[in-house]
C-alpha positions in Angstrom: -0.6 25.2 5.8 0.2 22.8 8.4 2.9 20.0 8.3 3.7 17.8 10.7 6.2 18.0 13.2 7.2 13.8 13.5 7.3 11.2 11.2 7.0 7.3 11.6 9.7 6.1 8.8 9.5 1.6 9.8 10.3 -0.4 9.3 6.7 -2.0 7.4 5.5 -5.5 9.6 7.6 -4.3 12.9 4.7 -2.8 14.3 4.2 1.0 12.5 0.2 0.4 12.5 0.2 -0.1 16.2 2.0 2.1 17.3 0.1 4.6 14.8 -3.2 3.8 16.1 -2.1 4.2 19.4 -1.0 7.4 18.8 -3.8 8.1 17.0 -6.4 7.8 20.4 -4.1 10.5 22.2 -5.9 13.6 22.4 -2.5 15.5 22.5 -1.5 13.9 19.2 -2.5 14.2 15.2 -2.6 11.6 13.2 -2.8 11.9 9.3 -6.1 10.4 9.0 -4.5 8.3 5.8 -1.5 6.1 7.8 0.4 5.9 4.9 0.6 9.1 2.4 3.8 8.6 1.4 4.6 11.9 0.4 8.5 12.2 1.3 9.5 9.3 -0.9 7.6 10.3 -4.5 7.2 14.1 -3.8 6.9 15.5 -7.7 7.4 12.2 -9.0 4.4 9.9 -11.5 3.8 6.8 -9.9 3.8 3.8 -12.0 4.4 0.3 -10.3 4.0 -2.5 -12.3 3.8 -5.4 -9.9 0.8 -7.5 -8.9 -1.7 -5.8 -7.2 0.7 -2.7 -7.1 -2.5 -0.4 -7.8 -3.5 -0.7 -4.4 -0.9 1.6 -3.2 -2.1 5.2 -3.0 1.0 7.3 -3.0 0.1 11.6 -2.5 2.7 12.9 -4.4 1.7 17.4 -4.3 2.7 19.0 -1.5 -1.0 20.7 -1.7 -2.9 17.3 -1.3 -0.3 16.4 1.4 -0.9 19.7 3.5 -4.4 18.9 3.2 -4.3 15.9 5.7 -3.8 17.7 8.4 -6.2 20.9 7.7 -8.5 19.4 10.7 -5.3 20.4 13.1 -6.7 21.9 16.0 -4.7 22.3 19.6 -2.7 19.0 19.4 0.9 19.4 20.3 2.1 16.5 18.4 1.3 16.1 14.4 2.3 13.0 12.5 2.6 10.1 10.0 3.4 6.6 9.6 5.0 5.8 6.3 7.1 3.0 6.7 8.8 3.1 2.8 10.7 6.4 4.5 12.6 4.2 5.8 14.1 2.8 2.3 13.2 5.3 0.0 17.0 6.7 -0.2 15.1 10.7 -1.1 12.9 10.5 1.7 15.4 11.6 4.5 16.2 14.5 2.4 12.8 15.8 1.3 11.4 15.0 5.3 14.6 17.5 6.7 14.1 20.1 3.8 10.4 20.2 4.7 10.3 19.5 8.6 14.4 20.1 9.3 13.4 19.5 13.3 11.0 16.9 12.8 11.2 14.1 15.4 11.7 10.7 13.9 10.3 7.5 15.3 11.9 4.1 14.0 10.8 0.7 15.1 12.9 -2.4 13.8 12.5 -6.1 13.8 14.6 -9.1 13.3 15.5 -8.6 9.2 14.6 -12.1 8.0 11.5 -12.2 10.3 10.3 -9.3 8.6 11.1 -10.0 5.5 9.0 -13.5 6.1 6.4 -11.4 7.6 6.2 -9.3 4.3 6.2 -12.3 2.3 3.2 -14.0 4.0 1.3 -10.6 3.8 1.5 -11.5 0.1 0.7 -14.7 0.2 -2.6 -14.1 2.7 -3.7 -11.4 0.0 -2.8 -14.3 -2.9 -0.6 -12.1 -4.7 2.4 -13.9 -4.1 3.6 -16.2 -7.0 5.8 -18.9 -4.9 4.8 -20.3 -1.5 8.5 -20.2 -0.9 10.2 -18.1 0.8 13.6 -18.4 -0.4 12.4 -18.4 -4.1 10.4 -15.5 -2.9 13.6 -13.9 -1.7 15.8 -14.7 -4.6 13.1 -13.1 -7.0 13.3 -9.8 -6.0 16.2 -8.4 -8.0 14.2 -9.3 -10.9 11.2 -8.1 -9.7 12.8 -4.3 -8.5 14.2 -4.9 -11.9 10.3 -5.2 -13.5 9.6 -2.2 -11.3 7.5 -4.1 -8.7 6.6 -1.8 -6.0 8.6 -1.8 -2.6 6.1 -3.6 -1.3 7.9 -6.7 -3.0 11.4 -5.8 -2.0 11.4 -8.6 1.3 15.1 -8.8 1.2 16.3 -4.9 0.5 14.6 -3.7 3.1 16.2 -5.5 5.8 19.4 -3.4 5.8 18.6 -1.3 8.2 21.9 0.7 9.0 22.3 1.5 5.4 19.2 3.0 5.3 19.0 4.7 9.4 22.4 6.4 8.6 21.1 9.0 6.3 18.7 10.3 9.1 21.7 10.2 11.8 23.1 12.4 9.3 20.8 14.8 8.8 18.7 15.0 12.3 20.0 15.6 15.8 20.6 12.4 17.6 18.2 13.5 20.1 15.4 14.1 17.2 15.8 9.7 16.6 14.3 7.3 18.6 14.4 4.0 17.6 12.3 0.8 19.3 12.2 -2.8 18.4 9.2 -5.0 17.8 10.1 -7.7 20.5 9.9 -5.0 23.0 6.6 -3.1 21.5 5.4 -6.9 21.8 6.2 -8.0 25.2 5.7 -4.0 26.8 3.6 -1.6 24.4 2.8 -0.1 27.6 6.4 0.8 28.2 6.9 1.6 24.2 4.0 3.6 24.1 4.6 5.8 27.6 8.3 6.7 26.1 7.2 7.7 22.5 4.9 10.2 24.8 7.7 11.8 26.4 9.6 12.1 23.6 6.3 13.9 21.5 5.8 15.6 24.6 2.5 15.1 25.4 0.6 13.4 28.5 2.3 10.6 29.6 -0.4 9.2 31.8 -2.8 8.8 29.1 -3.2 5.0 28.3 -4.7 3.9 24.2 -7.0 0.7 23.7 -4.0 -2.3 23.7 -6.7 -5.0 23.4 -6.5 -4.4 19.7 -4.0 -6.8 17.8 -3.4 -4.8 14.7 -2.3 -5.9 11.2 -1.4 -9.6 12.4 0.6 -11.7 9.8 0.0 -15.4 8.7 -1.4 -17.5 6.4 -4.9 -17.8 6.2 -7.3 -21.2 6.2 -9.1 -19.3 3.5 -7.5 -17.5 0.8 -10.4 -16.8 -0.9 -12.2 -15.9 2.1 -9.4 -13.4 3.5 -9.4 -12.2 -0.2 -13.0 -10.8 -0.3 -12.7 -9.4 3.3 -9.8 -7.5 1.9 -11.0 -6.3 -1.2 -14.7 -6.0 -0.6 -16.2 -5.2 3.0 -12.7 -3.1 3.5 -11.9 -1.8 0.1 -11.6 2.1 -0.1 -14.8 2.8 -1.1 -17.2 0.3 0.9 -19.7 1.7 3.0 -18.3 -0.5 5.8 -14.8 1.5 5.0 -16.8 4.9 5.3 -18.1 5.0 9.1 -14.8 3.4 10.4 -13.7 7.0 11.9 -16.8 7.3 13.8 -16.1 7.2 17.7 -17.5 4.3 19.4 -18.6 2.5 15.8 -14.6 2.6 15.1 -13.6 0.5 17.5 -15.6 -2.2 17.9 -15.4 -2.6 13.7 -11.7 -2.7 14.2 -12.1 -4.9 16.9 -14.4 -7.4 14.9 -11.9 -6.6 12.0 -9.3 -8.2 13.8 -11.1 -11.2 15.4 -12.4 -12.3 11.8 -9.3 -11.7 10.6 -7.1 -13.9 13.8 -9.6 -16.4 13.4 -9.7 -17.3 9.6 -5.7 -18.1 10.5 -3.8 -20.5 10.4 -0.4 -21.2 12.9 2.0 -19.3 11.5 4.4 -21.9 9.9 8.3 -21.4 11.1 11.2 -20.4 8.6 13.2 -23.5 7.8 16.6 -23.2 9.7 19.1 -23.8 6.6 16.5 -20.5 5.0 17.5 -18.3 7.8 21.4 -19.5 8.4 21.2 -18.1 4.7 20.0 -15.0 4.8 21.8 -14.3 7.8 24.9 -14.3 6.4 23.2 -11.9 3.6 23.1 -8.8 7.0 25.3 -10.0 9.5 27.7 -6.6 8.0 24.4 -4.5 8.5 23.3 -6.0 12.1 27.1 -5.4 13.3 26.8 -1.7 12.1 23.5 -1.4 13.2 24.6 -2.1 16.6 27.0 0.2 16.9 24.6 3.1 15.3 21.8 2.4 18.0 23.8 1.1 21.0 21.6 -2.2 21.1 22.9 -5.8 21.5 21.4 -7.8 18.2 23.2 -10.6 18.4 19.9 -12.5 18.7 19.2 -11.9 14.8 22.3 -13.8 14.4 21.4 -17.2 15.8 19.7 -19.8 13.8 
């Protein structure tokens, strides 16, 4: 059976469903039709988050059912996944280098505490969250791992990023890690895009639809609103859900996906300056090791 031979591991809200849809339109590359299967971080295990609207998260957990996601594989040369909880799921290096030992591994990273805020306002658009603060939010969520809330809710933990990357430097060849920041998939995904070719090597000169903003974050003017479109038109088993994979019909529903979805937001509101002098005290030890690990000045995550 076939497996695939690269792995998105994150980090979540830095930009994985981008780049996995690009990816996704090369007709070099494989995509797991599923983004997230999250196979390598609850292989063998029962699944049994209790937090709010935890259910949502489909987790394959048999290798069999995980094969079988890429049993359309045809001629591609490049065969992957996007499951950003590899990134913090401390088994996860582990099972992906006993399965796939030379798998490549793509990382992209953003700003710890603009992430994290970016996770918590996913929670709030989907009205899940139970403060509309983002500190409180924060400060909840050693109770909340404690309750056994999925990682979902774990906005703080999942911003160390070297304690989590160091694992895979461990394990994979340096050469087998490529690691990319949001701010630069942002300003160039052009640029982003063309190198994670190379590295897959595959064609280089093909170009994917950018016109697509995908999974944007905020808070919406209509919770309720936002709600339905979430849970109803683009639930699992909707018929809307159902012909999203077909050619041309897929991307203009994306397309009108996102432009519902931009337009029932509000301005993102900023995160309080005393909030993020905080919390970067909480990884300034992680950003400095961090540094070191991927060669990359990040002492802008550092200033208020």
């Amino acid at each position: 059976m076939t497996m695939p031979n690269f792995v998105i591991i994150g980090a979540g809200k830095a930009g994985t469903t981008s780049l996995y849809e690009y990816l996704r339109e090369h007709p070099q590359i494989y995509m797991s039709p599923k983004k997230e299967p999250r196979f390598f971080a609850v292989e063998d295990e029962e699944i049994n988050f209790q937090g709010p609207d935890d259910s949502r998260f489909r987790f394959i957990n048999r290798i069999d059912d995980y094969q079988k996601l890429f049993s359309q594989v045809s001629n591609e040369i490049a065969i992957g996944e996007a499951s950003p909880i590899y990134l913090t799921t401390p088994k996860a290096p582990r099972r992906i280098h006993h399965h796939i030992p030379n798998a490549k591994i793509i990382v992209i990273l953003r700003d710890p505490i603009e992430r994290a805020y970016s996770n918590f306002l996913d929670s709030l658009s989907r009205g899940i969250e139970t403060t509309d603060d983002f500190a409180k939010a924060m400060t909840l969520e050693d109770q909340r791992i404690k309750n056994r809330w999925s990682p979902h809710w774990h906005y703080k933990r999942k911003g160390f990023y070297f304690s989590f990357l160091k694992p895979y430097f461990e394990l994979f060849d340096r050469e087998n890690i490529k690691v990319y920041f949001f701010d630069d998939l942002k300003k160039n995904p052009q640029k982003i895009v063309k190198d994670i070719y190379y590295f897959l090597g595959v064609d280089h000169c093909f170009e994917p639809d950018f016109s697509i903003k995908h999974n944007p974050s905020g808070i919406p003017r209509s919770i309720r609103l936002h709600t339905y479109f979430l849970n109803r038109i683009w639930s699992k088993n909707s018929k809307v859900n159902r012909i999203k994979n077909l050619g041309v019909i897929s991307t203009f529903l994306q397309q009108m996906e996102s432009s519902i979805f931009q337009l029932n937001l509000k301005e993102k509101p900023k995160i309080s300056k005393d909030t993020r002098n905080k919390f970067i005290d909480v990884y300034k030890e992680d950003i400095l090791k961090l540094q070191e690990l991927v060669n990359r000045d990040l002492s802008q995550w550092l200033q208020a």
